[in-house]
N, C-alpha and C positions, 0 to 999 in steps of 0.2 A: 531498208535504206542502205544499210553497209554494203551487200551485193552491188545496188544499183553503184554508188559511190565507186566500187572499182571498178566495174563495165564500161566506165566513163571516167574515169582518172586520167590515162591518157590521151582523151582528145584534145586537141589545140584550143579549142574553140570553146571548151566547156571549164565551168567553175564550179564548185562545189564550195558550198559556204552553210558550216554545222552552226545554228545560231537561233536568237527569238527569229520567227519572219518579218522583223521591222528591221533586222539588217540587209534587206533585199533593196531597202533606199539608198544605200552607199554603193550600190552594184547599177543602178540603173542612168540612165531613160530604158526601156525594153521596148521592141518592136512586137514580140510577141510574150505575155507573161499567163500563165495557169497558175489558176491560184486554187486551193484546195477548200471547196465549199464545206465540206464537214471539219473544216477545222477553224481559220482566222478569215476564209473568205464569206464566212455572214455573220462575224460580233463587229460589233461598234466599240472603238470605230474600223471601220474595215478599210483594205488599202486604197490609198486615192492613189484614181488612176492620173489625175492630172498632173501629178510627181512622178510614178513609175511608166508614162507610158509617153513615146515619140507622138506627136501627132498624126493622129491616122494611125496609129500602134493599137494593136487588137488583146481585149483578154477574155480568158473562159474562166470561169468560174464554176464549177462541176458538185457532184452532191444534193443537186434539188430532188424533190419528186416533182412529177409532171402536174401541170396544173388544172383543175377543173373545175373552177371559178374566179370570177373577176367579183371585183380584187382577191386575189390568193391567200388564202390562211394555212399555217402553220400547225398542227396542235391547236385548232380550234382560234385560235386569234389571228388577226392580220398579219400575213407573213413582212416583216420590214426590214427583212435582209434580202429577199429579193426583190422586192420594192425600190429599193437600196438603189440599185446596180440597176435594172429597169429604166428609172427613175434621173440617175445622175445626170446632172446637168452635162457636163462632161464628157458624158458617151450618149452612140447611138446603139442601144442593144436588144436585144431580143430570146428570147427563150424558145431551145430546140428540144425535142422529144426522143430521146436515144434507144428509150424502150419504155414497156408499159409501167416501167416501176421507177424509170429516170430521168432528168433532164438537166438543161448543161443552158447556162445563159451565155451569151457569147456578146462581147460589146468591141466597136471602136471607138479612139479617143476621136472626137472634132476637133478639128484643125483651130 
């Protein structure tokens, strides 16, 4: 994280904010937001994108495995963090397959 932080310190256009990730609400609407699946992007509650994202604003959520059952389980139970984000009223999203051992949900907000 520190590297990255100074690679990017001085671009214009770039912010760097050390904090919980519930202070990415005071930074936003976002046209584009990634949010990190093995961390706050599958606990509940997880970010609403209807706060954080412009309409028609896209997010990725990263850190799934790839799916290979309807409905998706976790660890043996219903997976309902990607349910989650699938699911939300609020977006139109979908689940991409990035390799045999990865996948990446990618949504936009509805206008």
């Amino acid at each position: 994280m520190e590297a990255t932080s100074e690679l990017l310190a001085d671009l214009p256009d770039v912010e760097i904010v050390h904090d919980d990730w519930t202070a990415i609400y005071d930074h936003g609407p976002f046209d584009l937001l990634v949010v990190d699946g093995g961390g706050n992007g599958k606990q509940t509650p997880a970010a609403d994108p209807e706060r954080l994202l412009t309409p028609a604003g896209s997010i990725v959520i990263d850190d799934f495995t790839p799916l290979t059952k309807w409905p998706p389980v976790h660890e043996g139970k219903p997976d309902g963090a990607r349910m989650g984000w699938l699911n939300h009223p609020a977006l139109l999203a979908t689940e991409v397959q990035l390799a045999a051992y990865l996948s990446t949900v990618i949504g936009s907000r509805l206008p």
